[in-house]
N, C-alpha and C positions, 0 to 999 in steps of 0.2 A: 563326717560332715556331708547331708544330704548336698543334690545336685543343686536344689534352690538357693544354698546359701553359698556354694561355689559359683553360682551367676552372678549372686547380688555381689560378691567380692570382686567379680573380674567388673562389672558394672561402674562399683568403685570405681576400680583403677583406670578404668578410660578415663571416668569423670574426671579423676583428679591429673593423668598427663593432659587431657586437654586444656584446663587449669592452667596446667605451668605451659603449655604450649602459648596461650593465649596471651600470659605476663612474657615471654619472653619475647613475642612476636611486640609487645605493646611498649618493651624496652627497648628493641630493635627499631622500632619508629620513631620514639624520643629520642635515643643516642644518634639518629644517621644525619640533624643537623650538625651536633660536635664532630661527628667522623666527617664529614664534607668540610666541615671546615679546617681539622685538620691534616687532611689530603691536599685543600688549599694553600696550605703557610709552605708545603714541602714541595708544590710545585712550578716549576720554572714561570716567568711571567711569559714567555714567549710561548708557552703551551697553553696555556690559560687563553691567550688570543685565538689561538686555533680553535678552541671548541673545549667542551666537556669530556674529561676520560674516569676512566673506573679508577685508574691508578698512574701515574705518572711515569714516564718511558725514563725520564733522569733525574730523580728526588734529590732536592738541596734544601740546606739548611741557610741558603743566600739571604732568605726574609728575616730570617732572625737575627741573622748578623748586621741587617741594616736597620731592625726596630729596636737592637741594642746601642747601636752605635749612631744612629744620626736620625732618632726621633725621641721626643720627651718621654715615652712611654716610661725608661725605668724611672727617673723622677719620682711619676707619676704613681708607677707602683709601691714604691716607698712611702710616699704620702699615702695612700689608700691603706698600706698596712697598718702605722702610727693609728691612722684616724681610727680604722674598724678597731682595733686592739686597744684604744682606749674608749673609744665608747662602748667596746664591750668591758672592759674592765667599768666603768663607772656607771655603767646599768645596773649591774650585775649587783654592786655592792648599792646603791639607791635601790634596787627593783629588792632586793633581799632583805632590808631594811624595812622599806614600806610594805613587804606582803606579808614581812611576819606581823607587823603592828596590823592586818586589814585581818589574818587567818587568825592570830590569837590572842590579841587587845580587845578591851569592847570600847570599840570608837564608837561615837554617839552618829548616826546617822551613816552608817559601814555600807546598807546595801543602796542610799543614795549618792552616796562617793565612787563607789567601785562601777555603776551607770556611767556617772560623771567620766569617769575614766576615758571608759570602754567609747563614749559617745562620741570625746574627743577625736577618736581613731577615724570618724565616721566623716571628719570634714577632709575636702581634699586638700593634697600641698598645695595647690596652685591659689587658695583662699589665705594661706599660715603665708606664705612666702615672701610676701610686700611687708607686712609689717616687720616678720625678724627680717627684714632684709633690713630695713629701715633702723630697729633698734641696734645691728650688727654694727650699720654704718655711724653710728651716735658714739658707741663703746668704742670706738676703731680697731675691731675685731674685722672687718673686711678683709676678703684676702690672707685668713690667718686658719691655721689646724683650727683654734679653738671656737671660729664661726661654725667650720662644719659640724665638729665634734659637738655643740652645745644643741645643735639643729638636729645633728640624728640622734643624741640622747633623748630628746623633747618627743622624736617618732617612737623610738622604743622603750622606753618608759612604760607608755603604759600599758603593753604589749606583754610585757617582762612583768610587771604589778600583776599581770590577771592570771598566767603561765604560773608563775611562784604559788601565790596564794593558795593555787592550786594544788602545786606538790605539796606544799607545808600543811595544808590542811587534812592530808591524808596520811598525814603522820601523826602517831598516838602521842596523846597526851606526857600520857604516863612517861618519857622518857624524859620532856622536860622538868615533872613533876618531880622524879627522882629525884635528877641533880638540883631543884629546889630544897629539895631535905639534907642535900647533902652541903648544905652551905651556900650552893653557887647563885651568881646573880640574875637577874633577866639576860643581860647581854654576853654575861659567863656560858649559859646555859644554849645560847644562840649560836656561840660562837664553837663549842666544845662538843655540843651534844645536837642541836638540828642542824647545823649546816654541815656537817659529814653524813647526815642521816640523809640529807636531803640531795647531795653531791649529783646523784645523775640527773636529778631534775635541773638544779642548777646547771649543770654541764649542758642541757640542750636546750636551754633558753639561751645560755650565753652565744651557742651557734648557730642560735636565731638573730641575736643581736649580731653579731661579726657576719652574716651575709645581710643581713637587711642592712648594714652601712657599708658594707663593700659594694653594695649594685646599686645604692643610693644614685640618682641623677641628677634630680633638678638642685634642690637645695645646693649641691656642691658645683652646679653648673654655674650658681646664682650669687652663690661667695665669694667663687675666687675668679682670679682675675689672670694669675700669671703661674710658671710652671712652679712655681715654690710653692702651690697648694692646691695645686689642681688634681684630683683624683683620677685615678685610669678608668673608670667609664666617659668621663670631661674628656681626658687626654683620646682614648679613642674616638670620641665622637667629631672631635677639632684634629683628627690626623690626616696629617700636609697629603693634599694633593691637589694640583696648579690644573692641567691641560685632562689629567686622566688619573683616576682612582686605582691605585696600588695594589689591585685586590689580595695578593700572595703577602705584601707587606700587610695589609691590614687582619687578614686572618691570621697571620703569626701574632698580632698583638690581640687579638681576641684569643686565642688560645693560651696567651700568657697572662691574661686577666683573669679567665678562668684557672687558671692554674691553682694560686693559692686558697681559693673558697673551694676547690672538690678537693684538696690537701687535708684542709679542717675536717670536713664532715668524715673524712676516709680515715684519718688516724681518732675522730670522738664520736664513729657510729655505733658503736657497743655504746658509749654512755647516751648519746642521742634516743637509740631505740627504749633502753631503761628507764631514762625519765620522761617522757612520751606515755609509756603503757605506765608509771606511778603514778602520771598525773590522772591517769580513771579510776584510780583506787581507790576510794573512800573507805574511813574506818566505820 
């Protein structure tokens, strides 16, 4: 190997540490909110008055034991879990349904529908939110799981339509066509033969749907009323404080809000990354 082509290689290889130098410096600047804050849940309130430290002289877990025990928070977490796990479950099987019929039915007027969709996304909540609030309070669904849940399937719908279609459309024919010959029905063939074929794409829509309704705010601000359906981004935002803000309490319950959405992405990030790069693959 001549010496020009041992420069261009060592050339490389700066190129590429400085690369990783650069994403790791640019994760370090996204994560040091989360780490700040929680340095905060673990440190005493009466240190927190004094001033700002790197790290805490006597680390307690006191905030947590008071955002378990004598604040709505976990309620609240409970309700946010029910809500996002069934509106991802009934996206998921609605958004799977209607992207198979959009990628391989021929609907009469498919690429003025899928606009239609797409356009919907385009308006703000704050335009949707008078009326469902309005039709909410008619059904007396106010104050109930199935206000929120009906309100953030409505968001993710069409979100989940456009995402599916996607994957399903990058999957060859020929698989369903098979099991056509081999007897199977349309919704046989859905069920047996694309929807395992299509699993990790499904798998990362659906973890797009369980955090776009777990960080949901206004709609769930707008529903409910009392802690029997108030979600924890509501519950954090209405957390009790009289003369002075809690900060150490409140960051333990922001840290535990986050909790279960980086749970999800961290045990379905193999299937998130897969169906991601399957949805740019065209046949």
């Amino acid at each position: 190997m001549g010496p020009h082509a041992c420069a261009r290689r060592h050339r490389g290889a700066d190129v590429s540490h400085r690369r990783e130098l650069l994403v790791l410096l640019a994760l370090a600047v996204y994560a040091s909110p989360v780490a700040w804050q929680l340095l905060t849940s673990i440190t005493p309130s009466e240190e927190l008055q004094q001033g700002a430290r790197l790290w805490p002289s006597h680390p307690t877990l006191a905030s947590y034991a008071v955002v378990f025990t004598q604040s709505p928070l976990p309620r609240a977490l409970v309700n946010s879990i029910g809500i996002a796990l069934t509106t991802t479950l009934l996206g998921t099987v609605l958004g799977t349904l209607g992207a198979y019929a959009l990628a391989r039915l021929a609907v009469p007027g498919r690429r003025a529908l899928v606009l239609g969709i797409l356009m919907t996304t385009a308006l703000p909540a704050i335009a949707t939110v008078g009326p469902l609030y309005l039709t909410m309070r008619a059904l007396g669904l106010r104050d109930t799981w199935g206000a929120v849940i009906i309100a953030h399937t409505s968001i993710a719908l069409p979100l989940m339509l456009w995402l599916m279609a996607r994957f399903l459309r990058a999957l060859p024919r020929e698989l369903e066509d098979a099991a056509f010959v081999d007897g199977a029905g349309r919704l046989q063939a859905l069920r047996h033969v694309v929807v395992p074929a299509a699993a990790p794409g499904i798998a990362s829509a659906a973890v797009v749907t369980f955090l776009l309704s777990w960080n949901e705010f206004l709609f769930a601000y707008t529903f409910t009323a009392t802690e029997a359906s108030r979600t924890a981004p509501v519950a954090l935002a209405l957390f009790p404080g009289v003369f002075e803000i809690p900060w150490a309490d409140v960051a333990a319950a922001s840290v535990l809000t986050s909790a279960p959405p980086l749970l999800v992405v961290a045990l379905l990030q193999r299937a998130l990354v897969r169906g991601l790069l399957a949805g740019g693959v065209r046949e």
